[in-house]
VEXMI-670308 format. One line per 4 residues: number of its first residue (from 1); their letters; for each residue z negated, x, y of N, C-alpha, C. Coordinates in pm, whole numbers. Each point is the difference from the previous one (the first is absolute). Layout:
N
NUM> a> Z,X,Y,Z,X,Y,Z,X,Y; ...
// end
This chain:
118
1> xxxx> -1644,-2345,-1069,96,-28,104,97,118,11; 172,-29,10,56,66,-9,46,36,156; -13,159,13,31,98,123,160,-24,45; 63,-16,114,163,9,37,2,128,-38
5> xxxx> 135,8,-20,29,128,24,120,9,64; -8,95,153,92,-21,129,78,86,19; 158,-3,-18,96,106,0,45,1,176; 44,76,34,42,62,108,147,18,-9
9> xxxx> 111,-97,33,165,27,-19,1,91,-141; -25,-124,-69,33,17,-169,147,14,-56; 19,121,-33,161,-9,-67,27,4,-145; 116,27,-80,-17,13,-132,-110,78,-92
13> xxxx> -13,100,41,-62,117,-20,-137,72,18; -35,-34,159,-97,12,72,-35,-57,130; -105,-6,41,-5,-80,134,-49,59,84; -37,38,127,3,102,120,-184,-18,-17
17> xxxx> -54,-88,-45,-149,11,-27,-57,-112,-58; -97,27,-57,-58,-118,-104,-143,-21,42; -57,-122,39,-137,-18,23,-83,-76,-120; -121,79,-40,-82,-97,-86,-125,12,28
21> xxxx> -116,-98,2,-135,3,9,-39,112,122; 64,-47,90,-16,130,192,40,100,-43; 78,82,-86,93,87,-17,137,-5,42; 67,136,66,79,15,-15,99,99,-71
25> xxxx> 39,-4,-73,114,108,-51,128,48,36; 39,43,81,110,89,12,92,98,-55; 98,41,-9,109,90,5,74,79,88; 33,38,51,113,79,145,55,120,-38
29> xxxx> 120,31,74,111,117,-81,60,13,168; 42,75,11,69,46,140,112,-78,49; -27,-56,88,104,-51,34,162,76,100; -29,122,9,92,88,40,-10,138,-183
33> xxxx> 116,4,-19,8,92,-94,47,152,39; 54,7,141,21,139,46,-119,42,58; -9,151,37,-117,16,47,-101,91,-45; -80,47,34,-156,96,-52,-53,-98,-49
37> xxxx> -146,42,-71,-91,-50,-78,-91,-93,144; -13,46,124,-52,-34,106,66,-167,21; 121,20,2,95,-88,26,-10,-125,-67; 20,19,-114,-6,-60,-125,-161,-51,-3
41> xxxx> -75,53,-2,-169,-49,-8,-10,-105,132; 70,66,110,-35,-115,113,68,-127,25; 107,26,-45,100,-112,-83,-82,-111,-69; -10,71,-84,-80,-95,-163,-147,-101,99
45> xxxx> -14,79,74,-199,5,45,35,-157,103; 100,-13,46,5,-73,118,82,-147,-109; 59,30,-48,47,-107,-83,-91,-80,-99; -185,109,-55,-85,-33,-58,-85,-65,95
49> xxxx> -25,39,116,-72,-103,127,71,-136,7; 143,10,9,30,-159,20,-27,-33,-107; 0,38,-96,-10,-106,-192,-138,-33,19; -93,100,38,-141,-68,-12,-37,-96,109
53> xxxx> 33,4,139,-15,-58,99,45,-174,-113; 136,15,22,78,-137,-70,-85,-84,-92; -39,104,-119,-150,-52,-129,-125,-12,57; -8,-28,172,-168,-49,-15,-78,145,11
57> xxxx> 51,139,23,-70,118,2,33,78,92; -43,155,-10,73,97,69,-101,138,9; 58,67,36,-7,173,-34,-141,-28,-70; -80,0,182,-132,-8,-51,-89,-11,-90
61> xxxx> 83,-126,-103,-85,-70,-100,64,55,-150; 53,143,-23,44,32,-95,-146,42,-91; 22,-29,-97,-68,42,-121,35,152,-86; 112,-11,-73,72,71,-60,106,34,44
65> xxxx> 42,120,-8,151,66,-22,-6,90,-93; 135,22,-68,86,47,-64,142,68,64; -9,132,57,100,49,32,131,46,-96; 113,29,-36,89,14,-79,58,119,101
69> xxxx> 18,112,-60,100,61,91,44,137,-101; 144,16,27,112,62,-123,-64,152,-20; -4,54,124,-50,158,44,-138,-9,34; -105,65,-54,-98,34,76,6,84,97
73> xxxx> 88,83,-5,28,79,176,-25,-127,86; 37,-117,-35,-12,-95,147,-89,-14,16; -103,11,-70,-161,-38,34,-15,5,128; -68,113,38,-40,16,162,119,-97,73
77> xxxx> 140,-36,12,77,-28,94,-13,-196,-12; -70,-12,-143,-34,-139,41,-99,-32,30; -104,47,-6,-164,10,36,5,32,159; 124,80,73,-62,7,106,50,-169,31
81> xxxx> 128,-43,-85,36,-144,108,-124,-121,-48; -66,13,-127,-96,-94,-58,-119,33,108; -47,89,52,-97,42,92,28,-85,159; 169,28,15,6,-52,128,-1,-141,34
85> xxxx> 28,-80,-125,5,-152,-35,-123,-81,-50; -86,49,-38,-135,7,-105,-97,-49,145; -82,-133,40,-99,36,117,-139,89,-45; -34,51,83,-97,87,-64,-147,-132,-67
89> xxxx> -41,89,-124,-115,-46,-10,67,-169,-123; 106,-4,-12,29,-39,-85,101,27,-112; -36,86,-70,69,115,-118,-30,-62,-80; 77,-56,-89,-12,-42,-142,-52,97,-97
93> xxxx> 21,-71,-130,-27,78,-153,161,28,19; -4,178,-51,151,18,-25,66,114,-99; 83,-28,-95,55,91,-67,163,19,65; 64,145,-31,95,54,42,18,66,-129
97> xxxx> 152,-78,-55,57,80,-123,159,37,7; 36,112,-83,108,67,-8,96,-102,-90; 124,-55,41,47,-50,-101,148,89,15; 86,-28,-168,139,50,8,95,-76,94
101> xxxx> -42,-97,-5,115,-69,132,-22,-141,-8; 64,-58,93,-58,-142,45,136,-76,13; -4,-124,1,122,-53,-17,116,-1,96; -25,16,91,115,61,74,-8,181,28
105> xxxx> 109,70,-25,19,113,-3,-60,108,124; 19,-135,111,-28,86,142,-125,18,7; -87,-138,-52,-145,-13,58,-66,127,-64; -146,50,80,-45,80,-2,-167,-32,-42
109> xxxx> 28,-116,56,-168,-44,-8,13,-175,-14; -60,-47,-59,-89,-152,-26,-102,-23,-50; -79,-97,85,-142,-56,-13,8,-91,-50; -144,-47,-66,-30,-115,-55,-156,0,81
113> xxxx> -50,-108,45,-103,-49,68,-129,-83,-66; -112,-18,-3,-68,-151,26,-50,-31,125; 12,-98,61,-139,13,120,-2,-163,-34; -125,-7,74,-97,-131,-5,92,-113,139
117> xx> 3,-86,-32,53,-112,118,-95,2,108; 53,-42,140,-137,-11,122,-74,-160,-24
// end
């Protein structure tokens, strides 16, 4: 038996989230490009709550992350906003990597997610 597989405002390219077999997968990028790393993380963080809320999920039920961010100097300045957004006691599996740059020039940081559907 073949599984759906459930896009979330599907566009050419990519779709704001993809559901398969009580998974969800995500993406998010800042939706303000001026700003600190604070800014920018709490940006991204609140725009990743509505995508999962929308797919059937939310904070809570994250699995995985994948942080992206240009400078590791930002470390600490997005960890304190991932700390303030994060409910306690539900911390995912998570890697945080250095990349040369991300597709828009401004962004500083983007995630990629899994969490489980409710």
């Amino acid at each position: 038996m073949s599984h759906p597989i459930e896009r979330l405002n599907p566009a050419v390219r990519y779709a704001d989230a993809t559901g398969f077999c009580g998974l969800i997968h995500a993406v998010e990028v800042p939706a303000v490009e001026a700003g600190d790393i604070r800014a920018q993380t709490t940006s991204m963080l609140e725009q990743l709550e509505t995508t999962l809320e929308k797919a059937g999920s939310g904070k809570d039920r994250l699995l995985m992350a994948t942080l992206y961010l240009v400078d590791m100097a930002d470390y600490e300045g997005m960890n304190e906003a991932w700390t303030a957004w994060l409910p306690t006691g539900c911390a995912p599996a998570r890697a945080c990597v250095q990349v040369v740059r991300l597709a828009n020039p401004d962004w500083r940081v983007e995630i990629a997610v899994t969490a489980a559907q409710a």
